[in-house]
Residue, then its C-alpha position, 0 to 999 in steps of 0.5 A: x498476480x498482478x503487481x501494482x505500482x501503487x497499492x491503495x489504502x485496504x489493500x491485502x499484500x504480503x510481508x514488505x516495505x512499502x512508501x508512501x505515494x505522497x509522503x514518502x514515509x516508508x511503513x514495514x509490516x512482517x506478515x502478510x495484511x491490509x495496508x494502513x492509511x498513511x500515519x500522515x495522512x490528510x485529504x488535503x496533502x495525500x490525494x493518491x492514497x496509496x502505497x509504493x511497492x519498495x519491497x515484498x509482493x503487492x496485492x495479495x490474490x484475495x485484494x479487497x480492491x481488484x480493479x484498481 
């Protein structure tokens, strides 16, 4: 499994913490799903769209987006 350094919106990952690219806000989940857009999020302000890795593994082996 590859880790990412920003893990795109959609994006299936294990139990962690993870922050936001653009924001900063930090967002736990507790088991293993897709990653939420941002609660912050705009176009305007959030052109990355994506999650830090702060915690836990990123992309889970069935990633909905392997290429990025």
């Amino acid at each position: 499994m590859v880790q990412k350094t920003c893990v795109p919106y959609g994006s299936d990952v294990s139990a962690g913490t993870y922050k936001c690219a653009d924001c900063g806000h930090i967002y736990s989940n507790q088991s293993k799903k897709s990653l939420p857009p941002c609660p912050k999020f705009s176009s305007a302000s959030h052109p990355k769209k994506c999650w830090i890795i702060l915690s836990g593994q990123g992309d889970a082996p069935n990633d909905p987006y392997p290429s990025k």
